[in-house]
N, C-alpha and C positions, 0 to 999 in steps of 0.2 A: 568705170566707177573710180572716184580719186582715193588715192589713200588714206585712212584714217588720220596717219600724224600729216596730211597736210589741209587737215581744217580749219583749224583752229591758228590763222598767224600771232595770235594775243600770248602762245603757248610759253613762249622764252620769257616776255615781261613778267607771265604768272608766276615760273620759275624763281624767277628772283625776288618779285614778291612775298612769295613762300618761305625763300632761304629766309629773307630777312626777320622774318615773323619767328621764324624758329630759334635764328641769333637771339631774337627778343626774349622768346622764353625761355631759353640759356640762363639767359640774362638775370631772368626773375628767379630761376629758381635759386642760380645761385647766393641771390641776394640773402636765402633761408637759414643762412651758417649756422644761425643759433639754435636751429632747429637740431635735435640730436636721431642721428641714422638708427634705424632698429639693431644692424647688428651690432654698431659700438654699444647701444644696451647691453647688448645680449653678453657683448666682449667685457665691459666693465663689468658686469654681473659675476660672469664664471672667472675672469683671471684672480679673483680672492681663493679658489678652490686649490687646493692640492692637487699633486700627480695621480695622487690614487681617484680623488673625487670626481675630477675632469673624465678618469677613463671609465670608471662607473654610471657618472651621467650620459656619455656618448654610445656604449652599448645600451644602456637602457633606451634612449632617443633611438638606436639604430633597432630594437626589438619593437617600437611602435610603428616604424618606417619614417619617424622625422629627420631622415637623412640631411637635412642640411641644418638643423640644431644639432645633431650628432660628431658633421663635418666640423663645425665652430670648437667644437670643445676638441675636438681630437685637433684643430690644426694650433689651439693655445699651448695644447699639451707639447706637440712636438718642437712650437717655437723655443721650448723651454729648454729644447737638449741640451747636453754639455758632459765634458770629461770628467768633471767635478761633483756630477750629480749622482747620488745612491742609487746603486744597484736594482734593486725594486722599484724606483722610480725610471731608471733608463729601459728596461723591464715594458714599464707601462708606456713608455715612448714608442719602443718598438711594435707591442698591441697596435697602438694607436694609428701606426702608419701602415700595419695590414687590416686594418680595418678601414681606411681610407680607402688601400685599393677594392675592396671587394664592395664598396659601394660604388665607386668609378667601374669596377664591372657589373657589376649588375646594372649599369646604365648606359654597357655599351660602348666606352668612355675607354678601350684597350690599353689605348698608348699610357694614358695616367696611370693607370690602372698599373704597369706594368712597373712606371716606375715608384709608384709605392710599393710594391711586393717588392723593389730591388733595393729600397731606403729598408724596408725592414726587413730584409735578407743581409745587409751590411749590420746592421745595430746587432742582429745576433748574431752572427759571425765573429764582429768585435767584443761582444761583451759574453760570449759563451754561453746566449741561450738556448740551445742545440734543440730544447722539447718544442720550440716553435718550426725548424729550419723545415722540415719535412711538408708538414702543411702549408708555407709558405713556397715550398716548390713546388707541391698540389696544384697553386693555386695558377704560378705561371707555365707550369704544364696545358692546364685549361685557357690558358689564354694563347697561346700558339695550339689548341685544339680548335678556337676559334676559326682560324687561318685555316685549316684543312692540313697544318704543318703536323704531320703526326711523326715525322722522326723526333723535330726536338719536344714534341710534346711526351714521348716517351722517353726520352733520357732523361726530361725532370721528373716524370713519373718513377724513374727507376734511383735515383736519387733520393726522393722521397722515402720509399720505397727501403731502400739501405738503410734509413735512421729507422721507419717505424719499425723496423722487425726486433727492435732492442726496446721499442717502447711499451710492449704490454698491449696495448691497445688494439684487438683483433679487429673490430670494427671498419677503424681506418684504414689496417695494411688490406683489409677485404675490397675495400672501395679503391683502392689503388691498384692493387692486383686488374679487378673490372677493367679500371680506367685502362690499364696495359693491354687487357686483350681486345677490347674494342677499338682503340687505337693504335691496333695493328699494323706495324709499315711494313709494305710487301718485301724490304729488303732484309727483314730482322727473321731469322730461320724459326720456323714453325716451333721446332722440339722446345724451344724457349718459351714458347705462348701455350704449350701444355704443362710446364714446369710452373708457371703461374697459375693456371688452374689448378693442377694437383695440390699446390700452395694451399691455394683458397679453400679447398674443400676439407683443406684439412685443418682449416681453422672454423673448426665449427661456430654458426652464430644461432640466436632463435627470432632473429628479425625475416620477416618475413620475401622481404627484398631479397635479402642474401640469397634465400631458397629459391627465387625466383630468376639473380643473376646467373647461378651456377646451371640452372636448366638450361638458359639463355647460351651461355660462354660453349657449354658443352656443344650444344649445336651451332654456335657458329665455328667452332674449331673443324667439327664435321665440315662445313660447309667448305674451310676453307684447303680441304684435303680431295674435297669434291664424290666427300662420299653423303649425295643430298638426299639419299632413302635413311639414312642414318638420322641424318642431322633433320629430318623433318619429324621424326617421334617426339626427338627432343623441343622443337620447337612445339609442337604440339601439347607436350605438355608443361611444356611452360606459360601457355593460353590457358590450359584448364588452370593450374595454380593462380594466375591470375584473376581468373574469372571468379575462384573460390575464396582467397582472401581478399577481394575486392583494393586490388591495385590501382587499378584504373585504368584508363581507356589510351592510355598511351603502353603501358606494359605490353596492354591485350592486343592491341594493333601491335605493335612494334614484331610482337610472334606470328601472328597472322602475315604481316609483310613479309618474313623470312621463309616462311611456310611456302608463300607464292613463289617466291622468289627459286626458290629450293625445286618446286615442281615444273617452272619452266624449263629448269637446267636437265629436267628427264624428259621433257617434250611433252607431258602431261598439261596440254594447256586447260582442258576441263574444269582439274582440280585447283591449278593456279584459280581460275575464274570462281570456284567458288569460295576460297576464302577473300578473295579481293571484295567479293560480294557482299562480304561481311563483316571487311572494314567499311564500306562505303554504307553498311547500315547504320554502323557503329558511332561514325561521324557524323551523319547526318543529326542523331536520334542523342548523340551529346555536342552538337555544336562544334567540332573538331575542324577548323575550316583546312590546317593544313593538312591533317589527315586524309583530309575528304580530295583536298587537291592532287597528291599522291596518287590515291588511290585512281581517281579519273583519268588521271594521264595513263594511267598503267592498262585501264580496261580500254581505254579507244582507243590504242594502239594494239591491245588482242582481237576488238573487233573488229580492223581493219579491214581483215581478210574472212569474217564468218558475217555481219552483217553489217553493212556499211552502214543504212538508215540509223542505227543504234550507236554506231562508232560516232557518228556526225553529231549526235547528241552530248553523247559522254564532250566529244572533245566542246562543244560550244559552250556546254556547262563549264567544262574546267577553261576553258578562257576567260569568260568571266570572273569565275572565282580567281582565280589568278591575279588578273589583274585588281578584283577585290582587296585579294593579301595584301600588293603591290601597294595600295593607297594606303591601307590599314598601317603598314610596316612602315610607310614616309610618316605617316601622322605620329606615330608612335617616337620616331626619330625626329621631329620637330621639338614633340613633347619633351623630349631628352635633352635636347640642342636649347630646349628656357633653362632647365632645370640645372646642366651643368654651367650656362651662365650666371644664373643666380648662385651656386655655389661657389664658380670663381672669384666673381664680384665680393661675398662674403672673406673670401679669405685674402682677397688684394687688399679689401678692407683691415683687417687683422694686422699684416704685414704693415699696413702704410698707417695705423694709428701712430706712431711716433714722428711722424712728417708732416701730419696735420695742419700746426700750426704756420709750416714755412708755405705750406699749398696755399690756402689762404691770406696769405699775404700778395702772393704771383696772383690772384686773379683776376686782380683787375688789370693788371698790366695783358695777360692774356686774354680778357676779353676784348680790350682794346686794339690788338695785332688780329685779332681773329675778325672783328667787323671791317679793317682794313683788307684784309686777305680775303672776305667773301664778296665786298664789292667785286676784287680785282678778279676775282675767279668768275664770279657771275660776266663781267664783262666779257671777257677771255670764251663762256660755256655761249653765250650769245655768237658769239663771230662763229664759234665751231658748231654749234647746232645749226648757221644757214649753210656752213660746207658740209655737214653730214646730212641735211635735207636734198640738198643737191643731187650727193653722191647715193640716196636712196633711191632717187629717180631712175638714176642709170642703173643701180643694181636691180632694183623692178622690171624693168624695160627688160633686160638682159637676163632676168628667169622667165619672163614669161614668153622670150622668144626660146630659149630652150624648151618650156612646158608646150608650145606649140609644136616643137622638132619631135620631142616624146611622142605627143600625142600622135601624130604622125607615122609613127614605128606601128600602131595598133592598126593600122587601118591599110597596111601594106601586107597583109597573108596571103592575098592570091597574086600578086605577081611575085612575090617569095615564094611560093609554090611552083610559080611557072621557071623562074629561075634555078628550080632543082631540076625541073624537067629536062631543062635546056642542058644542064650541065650534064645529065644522065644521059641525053646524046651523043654529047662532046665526048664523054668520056672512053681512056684508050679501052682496046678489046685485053681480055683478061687474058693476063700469063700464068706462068706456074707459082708464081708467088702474088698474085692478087685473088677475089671471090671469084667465084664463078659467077656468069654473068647473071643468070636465072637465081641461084642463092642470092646475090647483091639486089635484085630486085625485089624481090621478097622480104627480104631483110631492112630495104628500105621503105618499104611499105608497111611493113610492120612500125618502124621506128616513128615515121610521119602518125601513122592512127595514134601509137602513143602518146605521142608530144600533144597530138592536134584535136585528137577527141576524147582523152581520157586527163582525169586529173592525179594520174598516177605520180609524176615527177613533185606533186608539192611533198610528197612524203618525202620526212626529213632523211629516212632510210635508203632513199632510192639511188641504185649504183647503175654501173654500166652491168656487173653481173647481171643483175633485176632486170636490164634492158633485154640484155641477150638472151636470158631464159625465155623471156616472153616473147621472142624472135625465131626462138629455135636454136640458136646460134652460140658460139662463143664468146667470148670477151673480145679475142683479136680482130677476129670477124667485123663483128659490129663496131670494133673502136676504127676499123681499117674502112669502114663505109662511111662513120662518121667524117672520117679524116679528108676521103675522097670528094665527097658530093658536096661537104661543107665548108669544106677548109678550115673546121676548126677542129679539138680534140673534147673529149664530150663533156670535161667539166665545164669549159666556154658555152656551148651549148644547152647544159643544163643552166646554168644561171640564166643568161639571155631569156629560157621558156619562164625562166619563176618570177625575174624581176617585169617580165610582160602581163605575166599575170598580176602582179603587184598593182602593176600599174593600172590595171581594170578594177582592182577592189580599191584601190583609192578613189577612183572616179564614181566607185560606186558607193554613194552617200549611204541609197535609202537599206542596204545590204549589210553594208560592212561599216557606216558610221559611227556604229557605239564601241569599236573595238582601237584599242591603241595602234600605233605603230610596232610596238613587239609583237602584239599578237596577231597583227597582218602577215608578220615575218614569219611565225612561228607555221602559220595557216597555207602558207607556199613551202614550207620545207626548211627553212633555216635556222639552227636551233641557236646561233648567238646575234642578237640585234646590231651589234657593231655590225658584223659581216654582213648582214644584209645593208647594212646602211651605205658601207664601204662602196659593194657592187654596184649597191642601187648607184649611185652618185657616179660612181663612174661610166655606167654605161647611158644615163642618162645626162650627167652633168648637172643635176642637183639633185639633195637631198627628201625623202620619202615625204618629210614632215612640210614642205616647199612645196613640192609637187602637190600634193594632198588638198594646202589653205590655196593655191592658183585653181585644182580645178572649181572647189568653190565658188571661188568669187565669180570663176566662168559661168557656173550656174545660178549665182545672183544673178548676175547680169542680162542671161537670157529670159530669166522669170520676171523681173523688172522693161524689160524692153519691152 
């Protein structure tokens, strides 16, 4: 079957045809000058307004979620800064630029994000707003919480932390305190992470959260002293309060999770299984997708070993869902990825209203360079699309004689089999420091049924321990038989069995078609997809996603023929 991109020879004229069509409506649009842009409205409208007016309009816009009316007037406001300007207006400068960041976070948007909390962590600093500094350190606390960074997210927590305790406001130091014991860093000495609780508790609130942090904090402190009979009452009933002032369904899980969590560490897997059972109701029955995914990882890895048919389920379910999330979470970040373009766009616009006039002056002169420059390019993309049409040929050729060599590796077990044989002849008679010859056979026979007729090795858990136990045997034992009969050492080994199996669930469409490449990886034992991707490629010489679209097109071809 030919390649797709070599059907069409008309493909490069079209190309340039296209570009040029597009030059065209460059062309037209910018013809529209006179036409006035929506935000220069929106920018002529609000710049009559004052410092105070500006920051009133933008939390108000920011309390409907018109985030990017809110953006416009906050970023007028702050063009406005200056040494010269009153107090109370530099004041509403500084608002302005934490409230910038926490729209750039809540959109996901870090880096900005970061450095507007560090524009309005400078303006009060300079200008001695100190009742803002705290919640602005809150704020980039949470943004290296983002990161998994929980050391420096607790130094700005603790920072915080330092001003709110002067500020009256029990509320807030309560919510920081939280913030500190959850983001616990295993290097910061426990005695410290109860000196926060006993804090908290001794600032009493009547919000109903608080009551339900401090159930929470209390059993994760247990947990984290490892005393989990303790810390599962607390968690326990920090489920019931939940359940009673209707929290909601991430409260109520998040205790249920710790409960499980807490009862595995005693070996109680029973009990683990039944509150998991009741997240996995709870999610279902509110929609909770990543709850629900949590929780299914968690039960078909306890069913592993009590009933596989039920395990195989839990896990095909959460591959799905998973990769569900997976799409869900791109689309969502698409959605962000317009939204913060269209805000930037708004405030380059802002920025460059005083250039206006000289922009449009250059434009015809740059459209004139620009249709010069696209011929020349278009020329230039013609020459190098028939060398890179070439050069695909060969790169074709040259996978699909590796995907032939793969395929090949599959279809070679029984003289690989015979090959052990032979070597297990070969091999010297046992001294005082090798197996004994009866144990070494045994031990190889065990490890061959492993590999060769059970699907134990895709488990992402599976050690050389695991090997030996089910050998009878030791770790040295087994890794000394591996070492012997194979020549290789049993991580080599273990990869080799998983990336082979890999390669049978790629070929197998009507099986394993509807699942990605991560959860191919995940379904043989490899919990990060680079590293499968890495091995795969190496042991085969291309990549999962390569191998995958060749044997395809192998089986076009044979259903066609």
């Amino acid at each position: 079957m030919p390649h797709t991109a070599d059907k069409s020879p008309w493909r490069p004229f079209a190309s340039l045809l296209l570009a040029m069509l597009l030059s065209s409506a460059c062309i037209g649009m910018y013809a529209h000058d006179n036409r006035q842009h929506p935000i220069e409205a929106q920018y002529r409208q609000l710049s009559t307004l004052n410092a105070q007016s500006l920051l009133r309009y933008g939390e108000t816009q920011t309390g409907i979620q018109a985030d990017d009316r809110a953006l416009v007037a906050f970023n007028i406001l702050m063009s406005r800064y200056s040494a010269q300007m009153e107090r109370q207006d530099k004041y509403a400068c500084a608002k302005a630029a934490c409230h910038i960041g926490n729209i750039y976070y809540m959109r996901c948007s870090y880096s900005k994000a970061m450095e507007y909390f560090l524009t309005s962590l400078k303006l009060c600093e300079d200008n001695g707003f100190s009742d803002m500094i705290p919640r602005i350190y809150n704020m980039i606390g949470n943004v290296y919480s983002m990161f998994n960074d929980f050391e420096r997210s607790s130094m700005f927590y603790r920072k915080a932390l330092a001003v709110a305790r002067h500020s009256g406001d029990k509320s807030f130091v309560n919510r920081l305190l939280n913030n500190l014991i959850c983001a616990y860093p295993t290097k910061e000495p426990l005695s410290r992470i109860k000196a926060y609780y006993r804090e908290m508790a001794a600032n009493r609130e009547q919000r109903p959260r608080y009551h339900y942090n401090l159930l929470m904090d209390k059993g994760m402190i247990l947990s984290y002293e490892n005393r989990h009979r303790e810390a599962i009452r607390w968690f326990r009933q920090s489920a019931h309060y939940a359940q009673e002032h209707q929290l909601g369904v991430e409260c109520e899980g998040s205790s249920y999770t710790s409960m499980a969590e807490s009862f595995l560490r005693l070996n109680q897997v029973d009990s683990a299984l039944c509150y998991l059972h009741t997240n996995e109701r709870l999610a279902r029955e509110n929609n909770q997708a990543n709850l629900l995914a949590e929780t299914l990882k968690k039960l078909y890895m306890l069913y592993e070993k009590r009933n596989l048919e039920r395990a195989l389920q839990y896990k095909s379910e959460y591959l799905d869902l998973n990769d569900s999330i997976y799409n869900i979470t791109a689309f969502n970040h698409l959605k962000n990825a317009q939204f913060l373009y269209e805000t930037n766009r708004s405030t380059d616009t802002i920025n460059n209203l005083t250039l206006e006039k000289e922009r449009k002056e250059m434009q015809l002169t740059m459209q004139r360079r620009w249709l010069v420059t696209l011929i020349a390019c278009s020329l230039l993309f013609m020459v190098l699309l028939a060398v890179v049409i070439v050069q695909k040929r060969r790169l074709k050729a040259s996978y699909n004689s590796l995907y032939e060599r793969s395929k090949a590796m599959l279809t070679e077990e029984n003289a690989y089999r015979q090959r052990i044989h032979d070597l297990e002849e070969q091999s010297p008679r046992p001294t005082s420091t090798t197996v004994p010859e009866e144990q070494r056979k045994a031990i190889l026979a065990c490890i061959m049924h492993t590999m060769e007729q059970t699907e134990d090795f895709c488990d992402s858990n599976f050690t050389i321990e695991r090997l030996a136990e089910k050998a009878g045997t030791n770790t040295r034992y087994a890794s000394q038989v591996i070492n012997q009969v194979f020549g290789k050492n049993f991580r080599t080994l273990l990869n080799e069995y998983r990336i082979k199996e890999a390669m049978r669930r790629l070929m197998d469409d009507d099986t394993y078609g509807k699942l990605t490449i991560k959860a191919i990886s995940e379904s043989v034992g490899y919990k990060s997809q680079a590293n499968f991707i890495t091995v795969f490629t190496r042991i085969t010489g291309i990549k999962p996603s390569m191998y995958q679209k060749l044997s395809r097109e192998e089986k076009e071809k044979k259903i066609n023929a």
